[in-house]
C-alpha positions as CSV (number, residue, x, y, z in Angstrom):
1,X,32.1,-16.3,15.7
2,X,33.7,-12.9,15.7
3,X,31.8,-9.8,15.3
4,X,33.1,-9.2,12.2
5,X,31.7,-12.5,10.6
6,X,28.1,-12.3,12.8
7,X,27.6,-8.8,11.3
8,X,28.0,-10.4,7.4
9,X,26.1,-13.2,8.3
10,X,23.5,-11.3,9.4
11,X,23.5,-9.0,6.8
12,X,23.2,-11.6,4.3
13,X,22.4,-10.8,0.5
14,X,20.0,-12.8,-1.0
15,X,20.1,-13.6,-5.2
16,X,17.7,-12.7,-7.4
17,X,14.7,-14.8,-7.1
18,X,15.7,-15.9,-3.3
19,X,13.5,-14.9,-0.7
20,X,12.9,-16.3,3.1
21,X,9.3,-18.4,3.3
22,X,7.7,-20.4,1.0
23,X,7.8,-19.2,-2.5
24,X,4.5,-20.2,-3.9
25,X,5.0,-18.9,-7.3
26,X,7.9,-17.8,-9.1
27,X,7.0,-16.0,-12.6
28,X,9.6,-14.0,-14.9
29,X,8.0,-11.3,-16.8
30,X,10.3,-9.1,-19.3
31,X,11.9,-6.6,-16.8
32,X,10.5,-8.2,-13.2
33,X,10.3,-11.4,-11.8
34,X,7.1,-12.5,-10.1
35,X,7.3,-14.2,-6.9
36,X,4.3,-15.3,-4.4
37,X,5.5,-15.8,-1.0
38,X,3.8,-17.2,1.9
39,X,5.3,-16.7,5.5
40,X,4.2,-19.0,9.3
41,X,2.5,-17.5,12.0
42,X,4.6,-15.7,14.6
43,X,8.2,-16.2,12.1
44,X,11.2,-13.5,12.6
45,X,13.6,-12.9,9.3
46,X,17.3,-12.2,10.0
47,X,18.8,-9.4,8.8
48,X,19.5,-9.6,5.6
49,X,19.4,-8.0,1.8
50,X,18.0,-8.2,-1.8
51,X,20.2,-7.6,-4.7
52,X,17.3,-6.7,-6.9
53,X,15.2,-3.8,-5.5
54,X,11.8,-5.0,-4.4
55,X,7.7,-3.7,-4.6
56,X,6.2,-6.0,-2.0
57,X,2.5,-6.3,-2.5
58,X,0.8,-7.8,1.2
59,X,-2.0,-10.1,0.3
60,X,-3.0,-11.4,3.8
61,X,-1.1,-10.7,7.0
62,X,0.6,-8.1,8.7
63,X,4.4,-7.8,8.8
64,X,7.0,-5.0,10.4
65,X,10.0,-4.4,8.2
66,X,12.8,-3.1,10.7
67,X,15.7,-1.2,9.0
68,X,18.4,0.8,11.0
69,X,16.8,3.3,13.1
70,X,13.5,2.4,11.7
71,X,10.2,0.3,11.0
72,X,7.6,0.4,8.6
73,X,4.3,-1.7,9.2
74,X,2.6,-2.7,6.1
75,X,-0.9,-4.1,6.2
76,X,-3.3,-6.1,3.6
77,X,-3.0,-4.4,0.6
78,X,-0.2,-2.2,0.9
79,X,2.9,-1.7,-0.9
80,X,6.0,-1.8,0.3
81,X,9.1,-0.3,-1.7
82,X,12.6,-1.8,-1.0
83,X,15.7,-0.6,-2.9
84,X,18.4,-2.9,-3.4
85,X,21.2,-4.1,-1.3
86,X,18.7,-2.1,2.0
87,X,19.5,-4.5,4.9
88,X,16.4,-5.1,6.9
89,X,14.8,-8.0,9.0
90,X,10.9,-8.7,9.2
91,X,8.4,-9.5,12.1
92,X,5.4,-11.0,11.3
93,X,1.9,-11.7,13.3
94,X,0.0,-14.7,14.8
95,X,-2.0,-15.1,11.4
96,X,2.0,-15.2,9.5
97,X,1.5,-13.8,5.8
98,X,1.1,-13.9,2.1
99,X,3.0,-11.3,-0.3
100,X,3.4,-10.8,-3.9
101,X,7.0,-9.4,-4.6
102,X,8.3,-7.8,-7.9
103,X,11.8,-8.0,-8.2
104,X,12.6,-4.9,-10.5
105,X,15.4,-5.2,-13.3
106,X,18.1,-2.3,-12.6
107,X,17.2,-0.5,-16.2
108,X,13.6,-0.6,-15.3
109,X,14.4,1.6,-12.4
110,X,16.2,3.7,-14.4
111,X,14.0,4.4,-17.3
112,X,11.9,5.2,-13.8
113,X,13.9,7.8,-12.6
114,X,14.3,9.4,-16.2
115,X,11.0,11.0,-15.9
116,X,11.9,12.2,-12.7
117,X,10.4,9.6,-10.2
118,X,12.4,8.6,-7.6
119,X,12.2,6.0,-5.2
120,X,15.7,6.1,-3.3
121,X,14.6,4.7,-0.1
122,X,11.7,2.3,1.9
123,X,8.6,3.4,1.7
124,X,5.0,1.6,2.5
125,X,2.2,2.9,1.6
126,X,-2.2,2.1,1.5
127,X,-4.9,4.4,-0.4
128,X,-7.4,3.8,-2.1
129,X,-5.6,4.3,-5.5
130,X,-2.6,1.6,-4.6
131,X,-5.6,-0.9,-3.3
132,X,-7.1,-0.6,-6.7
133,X,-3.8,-0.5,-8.4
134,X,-2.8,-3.9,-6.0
135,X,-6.1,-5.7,-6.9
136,X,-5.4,-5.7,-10.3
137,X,-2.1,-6.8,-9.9
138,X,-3.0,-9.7,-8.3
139,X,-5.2,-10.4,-10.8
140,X,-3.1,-9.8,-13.5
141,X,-0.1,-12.0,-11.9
142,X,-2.8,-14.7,-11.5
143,X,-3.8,-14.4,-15.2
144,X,-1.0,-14.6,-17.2
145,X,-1.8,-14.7,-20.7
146,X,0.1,-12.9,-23.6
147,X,-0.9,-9.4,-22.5
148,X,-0.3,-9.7,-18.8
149,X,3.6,-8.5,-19.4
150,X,2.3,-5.3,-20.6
151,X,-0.8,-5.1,-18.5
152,X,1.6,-5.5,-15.7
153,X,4.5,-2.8,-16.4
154,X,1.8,-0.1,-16.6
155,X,0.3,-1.0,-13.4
156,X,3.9,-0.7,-11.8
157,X,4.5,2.2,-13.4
158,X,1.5,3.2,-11.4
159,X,2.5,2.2,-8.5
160,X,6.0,3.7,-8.3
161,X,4.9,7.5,-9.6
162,X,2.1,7.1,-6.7
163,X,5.0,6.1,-3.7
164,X,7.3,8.9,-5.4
165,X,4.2,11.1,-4.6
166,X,4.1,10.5,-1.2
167,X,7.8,10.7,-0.1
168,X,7.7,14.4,-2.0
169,X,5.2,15.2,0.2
170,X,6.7,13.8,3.2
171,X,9.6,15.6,2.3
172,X,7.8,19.0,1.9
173,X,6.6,21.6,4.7
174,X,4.7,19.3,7.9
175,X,1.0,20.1,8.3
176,X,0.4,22.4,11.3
177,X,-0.8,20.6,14.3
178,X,-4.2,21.9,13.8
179,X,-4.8,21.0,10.4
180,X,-3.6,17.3,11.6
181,X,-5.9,17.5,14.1
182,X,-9.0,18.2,11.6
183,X,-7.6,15.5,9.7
184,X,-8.0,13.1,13.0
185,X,-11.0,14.9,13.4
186,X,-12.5,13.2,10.3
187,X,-10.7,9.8,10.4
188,X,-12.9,9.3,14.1
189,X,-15.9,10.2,12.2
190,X,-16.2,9.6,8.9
191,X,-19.3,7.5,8.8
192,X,-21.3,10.6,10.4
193,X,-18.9,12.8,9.2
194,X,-19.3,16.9,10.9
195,X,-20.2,19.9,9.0
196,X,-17.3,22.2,7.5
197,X,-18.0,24.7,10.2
198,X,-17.9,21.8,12.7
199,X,-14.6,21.0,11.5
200,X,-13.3,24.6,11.5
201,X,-14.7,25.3,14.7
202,X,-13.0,22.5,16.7
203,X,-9.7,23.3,15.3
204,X,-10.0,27.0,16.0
205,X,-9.8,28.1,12.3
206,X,-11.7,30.2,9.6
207,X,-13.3,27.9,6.8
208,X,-11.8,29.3,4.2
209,X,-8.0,28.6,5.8
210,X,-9.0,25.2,6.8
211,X,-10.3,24.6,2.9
212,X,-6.8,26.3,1.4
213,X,-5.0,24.1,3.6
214,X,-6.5,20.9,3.6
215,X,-6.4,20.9,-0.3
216,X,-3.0,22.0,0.1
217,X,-1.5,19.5,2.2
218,X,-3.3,16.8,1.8
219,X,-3.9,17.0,-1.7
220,X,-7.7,16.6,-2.1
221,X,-10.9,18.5,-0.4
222,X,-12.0,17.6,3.0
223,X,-15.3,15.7,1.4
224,X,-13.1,13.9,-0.9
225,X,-10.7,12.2,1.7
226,X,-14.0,11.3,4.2
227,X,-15.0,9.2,0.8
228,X,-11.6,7.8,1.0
229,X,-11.5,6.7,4.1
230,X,-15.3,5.4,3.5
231,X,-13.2,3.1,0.7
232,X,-10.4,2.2,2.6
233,X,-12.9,0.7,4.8
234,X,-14.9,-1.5,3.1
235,X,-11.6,-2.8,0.9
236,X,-10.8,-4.2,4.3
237,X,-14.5,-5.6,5.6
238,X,-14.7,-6.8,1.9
239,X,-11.2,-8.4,2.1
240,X,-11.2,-10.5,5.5
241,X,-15.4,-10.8,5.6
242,X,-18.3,-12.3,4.4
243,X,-20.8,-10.1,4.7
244,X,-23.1,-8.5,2.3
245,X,-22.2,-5.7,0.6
246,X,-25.3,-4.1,1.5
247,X,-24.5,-4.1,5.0
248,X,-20.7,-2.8,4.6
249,X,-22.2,0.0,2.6
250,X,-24.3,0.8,5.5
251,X,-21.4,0.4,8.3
252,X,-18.8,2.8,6.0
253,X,-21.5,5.6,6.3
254,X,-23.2,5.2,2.3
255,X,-27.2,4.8,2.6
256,X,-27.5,4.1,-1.0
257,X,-26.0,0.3,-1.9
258,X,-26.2,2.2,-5.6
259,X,-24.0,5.1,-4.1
260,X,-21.9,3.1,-2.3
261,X,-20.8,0.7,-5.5
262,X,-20.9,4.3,-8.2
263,X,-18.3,5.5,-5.6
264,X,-16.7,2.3,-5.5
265,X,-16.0,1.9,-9.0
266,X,-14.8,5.7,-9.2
267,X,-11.8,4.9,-6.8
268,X,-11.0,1.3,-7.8
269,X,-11.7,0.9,-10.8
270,X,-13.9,-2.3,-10.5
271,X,-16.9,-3.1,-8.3
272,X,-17.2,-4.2,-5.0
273,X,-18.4,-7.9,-6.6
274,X,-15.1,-7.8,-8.6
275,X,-12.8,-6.5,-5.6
276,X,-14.1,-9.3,-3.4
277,X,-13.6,-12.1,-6.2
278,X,-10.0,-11.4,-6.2
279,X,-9.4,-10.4,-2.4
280,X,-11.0,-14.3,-2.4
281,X,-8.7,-15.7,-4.6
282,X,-5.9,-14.9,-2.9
């Protein structure tokens, strides 16, 4: 085979409503189709393309999505953001996968970018907001009745002003090392979390800087992204686990099982009962 033929055989463009895997599911909705994939343990994807850009929603699994001269690694509850005709492969791990992908209609994107969102290349992301947001998508996709269509389209919409977030900010001004460093300083220790002055002190800052900044960069106050992380953390105990609530509550740093579930519900928009009855359905 010459190198000429290898190269479009490997960079082979895939239909709408074609995907490597089993497909599970397969569920047109006005504007999207619907497609539940499950992938084996250990398998590698050629390279290859979509013709229909893609939001990728990981159920269970972990997966690497290699593009030229770079990877993104998308985990349990992430979403992944593929635009069409991007030629990529995908590695996935010893426990292989499940995904829920929305092919996107070409005039849904546009109507997208009218109000100035724009989602022009691959981008994976996980926070709290998109775990909420991917929950009840799942659930929605699951349900199906006559409102799910619209239930649906708002929840993408969602989705895509929240990834066109986060490549504006990846495109703005980089955090100074120190601030990244305060920010690592709380990820190690956000069950105990430090003082303000404990975090201004190891970084070698005044508070008041460290406040500005913190808010500035990261978009949020320092207390406000320890309770993130404190939800990111039990979405994933309360996805792969059985164990009581209670005790997750205790392990993500909350003393209060009432605290833990009011905080709960402020992020995700459900309960921890209701996030763990679809994380099970899955």
């Amino acid at each position: 085979m010459s190198t000429k033929l290898r190269d479009l055989f490997m960079k082979f463009k895939l239909p709408p409503g074609n995907h490597y895997g089993e497909i599970a599911k397969r569920r047109p909705v006005v504007g999207f189709t619907l497609i539940e994939t499950r992938y084996a343990p250990h398998l590698r994807l050629p390279k290859h393309s979509h013709e229909r850009a893609c939001l990728c929603l990981v159920l269970r699994g972990a997966c690497q999505e290699i593009y030229a001269g770079r990877s993104l690694f998308c985990q349990p509850f992430s979403f992944l953001f593929r635009p069409a005709e991007e030629a990529h492969s995908n590695r996935f791990e010893g426990s292989g996968g499940q995904a829920l992908i929305v092919e996107v209609d070409h005039r849904w994107l546009a109507r997208v970018r009218e109000q100035r969102v724009r989602l022009d290349a691959p981008v994976c992301l996980r926070s709290c907001l998109l775990t909420g947001l991917a929950a009840r998508l799942y659930a929605e996709s699951r349900q199906m009745d006559d409102a799910a269509a619209l239930s649906i389209e708002g929840l993408l919409l969602e989705v895509a002003a929240e990834l066109a977030r986060d490549a504006a900010r990846g495109a703005g001004r980089k955090a100074p090392r120190w601030l990244e460093r305060a920010r690592e300083f709380l990820q190690a220790s956000y069950t105990e979390p430090p003082t303000f002055s404990e975090v201004a002190n190891a970084v070698d800052v005044h508070p008041v800087h460290l406040a500005r900044e913190f808010r500035r960069h990261y978009h949020c106050t320092m207390g406000e992204y320890v309770r993130r992380l404190r939800i990111e953390f039990t979405c994933r105990e309360i996805s792969v686990s059985n164990t009581p609530l209670a005790e997750i509550a205790l392990a993500a740093g909350f003393t209060h099982q009432a605290h833990f579930s009011r905080c709960f519900k402020q992020v995700m928009a459900m309960t921890p009962a209701e996030f763990r009855a679809i994380a099970r359905s899955r």
